[in-house]
N, C-alpha and C positions, 0 to 999 in steps of 0.2 A: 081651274082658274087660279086657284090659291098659291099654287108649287109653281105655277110661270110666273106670279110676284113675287115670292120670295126669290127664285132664282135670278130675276132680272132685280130685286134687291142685291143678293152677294153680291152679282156683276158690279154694280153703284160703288158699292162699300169697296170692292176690289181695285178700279180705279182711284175713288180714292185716298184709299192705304198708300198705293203709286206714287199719287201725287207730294201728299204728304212725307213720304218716308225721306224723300232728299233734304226738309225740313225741321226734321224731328233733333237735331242736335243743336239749330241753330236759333231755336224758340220753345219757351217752355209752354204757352199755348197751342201751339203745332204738335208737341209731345203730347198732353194732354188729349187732344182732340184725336190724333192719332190711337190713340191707348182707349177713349169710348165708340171709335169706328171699330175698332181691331172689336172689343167685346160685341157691338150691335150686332157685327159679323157672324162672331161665333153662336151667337142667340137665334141668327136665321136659319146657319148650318146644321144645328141641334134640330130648329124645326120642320126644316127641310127631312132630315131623318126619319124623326119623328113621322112622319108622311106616308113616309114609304114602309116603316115596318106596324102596316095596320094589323097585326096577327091578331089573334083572339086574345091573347097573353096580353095583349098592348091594349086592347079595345077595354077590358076587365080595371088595369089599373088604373084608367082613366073613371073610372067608377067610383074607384078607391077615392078617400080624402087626401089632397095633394100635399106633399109634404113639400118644404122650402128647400129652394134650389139654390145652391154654393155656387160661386163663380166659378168653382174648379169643376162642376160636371160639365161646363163648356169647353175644358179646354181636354176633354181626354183624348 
């Protein structure tokens, strides 16, 4: 249940980036708004990931204490 919300999230977020993007030059609040869908995005994409590679390796560092996450390990 959890990976068909997130996926019907990106879908959301993917529309819209769409909408906004014809936007984005002509409002700096559209820019804006634009630039924290674009990240929400990438935050779902990561967990979407995350999802699917439940290996043993992945199950263990969830164990681990979390370290803080950079905006840039969303965008790799």
């Amino acid at each position: 249940m959890k990976r068909e919300n997130i996926i019907s999230s990106i879908k959301d977020k993917e529309i819209q980036l769409s909408k906004l993007k014809e936007h984005i030059d002509k409002s700096e609040v559209c820019s804006d708004l634009y630039n924290k869908i674009l990240i929400e995005k990438a935050i779902l994409t990561k967990q979407l990931e995350d999802l699917k590679n439940k290996s043993l390796i992945n199950r263990i560092k969830h164990l681990l204490p979390k370290q803080e996450k950079l905006i840039c390990d969303y965008f790799k």
